[in-house]
N, C-alpha and C positions, 0 to 999 in steps of 0.2 A: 716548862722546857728550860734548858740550859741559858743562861745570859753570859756565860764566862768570852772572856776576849777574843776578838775573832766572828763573834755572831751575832755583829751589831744588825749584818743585812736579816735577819730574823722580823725585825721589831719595824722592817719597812716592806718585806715580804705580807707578813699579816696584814696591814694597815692595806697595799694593794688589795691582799685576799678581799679584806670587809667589805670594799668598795665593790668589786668583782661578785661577790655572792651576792649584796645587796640589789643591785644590779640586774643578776640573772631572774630576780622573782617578779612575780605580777603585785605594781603598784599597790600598796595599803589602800588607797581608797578605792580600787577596783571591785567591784563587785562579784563575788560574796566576799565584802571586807571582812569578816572576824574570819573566818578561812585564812584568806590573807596573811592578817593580822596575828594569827597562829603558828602559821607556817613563818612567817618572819621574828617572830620571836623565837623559835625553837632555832632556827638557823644562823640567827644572828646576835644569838644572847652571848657570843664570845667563847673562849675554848683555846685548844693548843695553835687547830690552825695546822697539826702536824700533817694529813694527809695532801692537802695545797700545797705543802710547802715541799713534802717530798715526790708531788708531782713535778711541781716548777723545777725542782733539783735535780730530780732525773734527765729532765729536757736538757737544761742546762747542761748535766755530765754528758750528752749525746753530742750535743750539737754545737759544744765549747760557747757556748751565749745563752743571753734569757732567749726564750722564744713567747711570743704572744698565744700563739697556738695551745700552747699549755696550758690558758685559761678554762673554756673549757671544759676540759677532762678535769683538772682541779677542781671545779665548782659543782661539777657531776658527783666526785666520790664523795665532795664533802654534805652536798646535798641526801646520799644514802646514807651517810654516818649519824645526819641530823634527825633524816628518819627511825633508824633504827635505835636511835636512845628515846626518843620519843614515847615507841613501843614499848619497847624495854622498860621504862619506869612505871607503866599502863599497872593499875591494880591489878590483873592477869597474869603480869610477869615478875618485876621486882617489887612492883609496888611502894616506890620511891617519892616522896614529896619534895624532895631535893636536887638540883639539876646546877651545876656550876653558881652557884648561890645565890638562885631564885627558885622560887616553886615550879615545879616541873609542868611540863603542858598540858598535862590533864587536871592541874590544878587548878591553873590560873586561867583557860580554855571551856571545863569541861572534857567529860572520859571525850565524847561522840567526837569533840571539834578534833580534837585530840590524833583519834585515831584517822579522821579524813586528811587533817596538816598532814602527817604520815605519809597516807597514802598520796596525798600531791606531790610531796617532796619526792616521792622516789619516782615518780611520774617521771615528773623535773627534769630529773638527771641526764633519763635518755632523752630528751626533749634535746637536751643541751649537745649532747651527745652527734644525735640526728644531723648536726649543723658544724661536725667538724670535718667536713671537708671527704676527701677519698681515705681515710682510715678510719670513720665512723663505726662503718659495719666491725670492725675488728675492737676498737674502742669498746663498743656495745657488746661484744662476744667477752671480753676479758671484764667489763664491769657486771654484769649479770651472772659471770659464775663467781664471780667473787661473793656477789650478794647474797646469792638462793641456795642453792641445794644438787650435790649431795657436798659440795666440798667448800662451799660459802660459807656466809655467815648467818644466813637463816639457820643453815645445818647443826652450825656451831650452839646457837644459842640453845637448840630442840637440846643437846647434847648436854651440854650446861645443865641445863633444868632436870633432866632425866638424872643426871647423877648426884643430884642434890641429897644428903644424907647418905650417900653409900661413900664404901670404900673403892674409892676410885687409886689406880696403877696410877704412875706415873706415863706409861703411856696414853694412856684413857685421857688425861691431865693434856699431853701435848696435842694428840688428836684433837682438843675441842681448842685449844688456845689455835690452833693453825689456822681455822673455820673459822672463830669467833669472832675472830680481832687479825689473825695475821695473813689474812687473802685480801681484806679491803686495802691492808696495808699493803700489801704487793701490788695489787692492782691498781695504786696510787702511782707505784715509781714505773710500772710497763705502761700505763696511759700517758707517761711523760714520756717517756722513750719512744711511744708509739707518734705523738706528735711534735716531734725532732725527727720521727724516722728512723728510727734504731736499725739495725739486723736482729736477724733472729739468733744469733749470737748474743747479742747485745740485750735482747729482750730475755735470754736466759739466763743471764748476769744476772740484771734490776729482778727480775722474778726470786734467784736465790737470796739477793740481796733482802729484800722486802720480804720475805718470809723470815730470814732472821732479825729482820728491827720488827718485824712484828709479834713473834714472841717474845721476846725481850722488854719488849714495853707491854705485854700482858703481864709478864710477872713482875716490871715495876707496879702494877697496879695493884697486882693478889699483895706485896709489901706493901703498899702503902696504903693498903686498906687498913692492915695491923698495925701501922704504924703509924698515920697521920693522922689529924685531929677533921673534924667534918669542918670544921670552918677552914682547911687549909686545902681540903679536896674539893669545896663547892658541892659537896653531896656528902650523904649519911657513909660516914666510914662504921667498919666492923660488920658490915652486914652479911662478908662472905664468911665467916663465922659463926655467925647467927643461923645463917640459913645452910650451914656445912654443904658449902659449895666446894668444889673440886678445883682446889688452886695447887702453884707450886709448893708455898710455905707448910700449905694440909699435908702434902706429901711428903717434900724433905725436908722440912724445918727453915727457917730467914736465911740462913748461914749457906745452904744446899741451893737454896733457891736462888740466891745472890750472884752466887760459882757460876749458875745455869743462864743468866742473864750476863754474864760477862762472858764467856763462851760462847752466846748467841753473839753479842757484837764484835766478836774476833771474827767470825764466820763471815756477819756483813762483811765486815772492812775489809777480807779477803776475796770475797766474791769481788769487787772491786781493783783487785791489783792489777796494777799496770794502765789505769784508767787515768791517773796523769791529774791534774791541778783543776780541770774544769767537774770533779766529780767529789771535791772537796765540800760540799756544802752534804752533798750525800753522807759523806765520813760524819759530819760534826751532829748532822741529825740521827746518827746510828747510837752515838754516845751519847745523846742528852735523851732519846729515849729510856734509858735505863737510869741515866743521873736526872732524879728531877724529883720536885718534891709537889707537886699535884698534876 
């Protein structure tokens, strides 16, 4: 993510985050510790931090201050997001020994522990969820279709895999980035709005909003797969080439795909207008989605 000036509160936002996820799990020595001990290393082996942060930011644009409340829902999505690479790197799917630059959890776990971390973590979530208060039920409505099926990110990934080696449309292309990666992301910035209390004005905003930072930072990813070195992404780059996956650069070249990712964060930072100085951390996380170099 972006360190350029102005985004110092990033680097104390996370530092809360850690505390706060760490936090939300069942103690390492609890029993069944290497469970435990799985699920907290998938969660807490470090990362952007980005969907916490554009929880907290959403609250904030709502409700002109941090809210606590926002905890939470932030620990919720990022808890699915920690599940869901878990899987994802499972010999099953990507099949990835590499995870933010350590061995992924089924390496250093086992497949089996592997996939239960997994399955607790998303447990977790609504656990977390369960406990926020009278907008719970609605929380748990917007994080669950964000995750599953037919327009989550379970969705996305089935979709992903299925076009693997074909000649995928540039539509084909947005339809799975929307699913894949940009509903968790939306669902990050409406569970912050949701607990500040947004309108449903206001929840249609943060929804267009977060659908555009979340494609945008899908196709920084499909770039920076071509682009960056595995020790600079914490995981094996070039793979969405190997495996002729269905990204933007497959379809229109670095240059096409570039255009399409700054286009998406015109569209955020619009969705936004007239939201005024407290929606400014929103703005800055829309451009360091796309400006970033892992």
């Amino acid at each position: 993510m972006a360190t350029h000036r102005g985004a110092d509160w990033m680097t104390k936002e996370r530092s809360l985050a850690e505390r706060a996820l760490a936090a939300c799990l069942p103690p390492a020595e609890a029993a069944p510790a290497r469970l435990h001990a799985a699920m907290r290393y998938a969660l807490l082996g470090g990362g952007k931090r980005l969907r916490p942060l554009l929880c907290r930011a959403a609250a904030r644009a709502v409700a002109g201050r941090d809210r606590d409340a926002a905890w939470r829902p932030a620990c919720a999505v990022e808890c699915i997001h920690a599940y869901s690479l878990i899987h994802d790197d499972l010999p099953a799917l990507d099949n990835d020994a590499l995870r933010r630059g350590r061995p992924t959890c089924h390496v250093a776990f086992g497949e089996a522990m592997a996939i239960l971390a997994g399955d607790a973590l998303q447990t977790q979530a609504f656990a977390l969820l369960a406990g926020a208060g009278r907008r719970a039920g609605a929380m748990a409505r917007v994080l669950a279709a964000a995750a599953g099926s037919p327009d989550g990110m379970v969705a996305g990934q089935v979709m992903d895999m299925e076009a693997e080696r074909s000649r995928a449309t540039l539509a084909e292309v947005q339809a799975i980035h929307s699913r894949k990666t940009a509903a968790l992301i939306r669902a990050s910035v409406q569970l912050g709005g949701l607990a500040a209390g947004a309108t449903p004005a206001q929840l249609g905003a943060l929804g267009m909003f977060g659908e555009a930072v979340g494609c945008a930072f899908q196709i920084a990813d499909d770039l920076l797969d071509e682009t960056a070195s595995s020790a600079e992404l914490g995981k094996t780059a070039g793979k969405d080439a190997a495996q002729a996956k269905a990204t933007y650069p497959a379809v229109t070249g670095r240059a096409g795909a570039l255009a399409a990712g700054e286009a998406l964060v015109a569209a955020a930072l619009q969705a936004l207008a007239g939201w005024g100085p407290p929606a400014g951390r929103l703005r800055t996380l829309a451009r360091a989605a796309l400006h970033r170099r892992h």
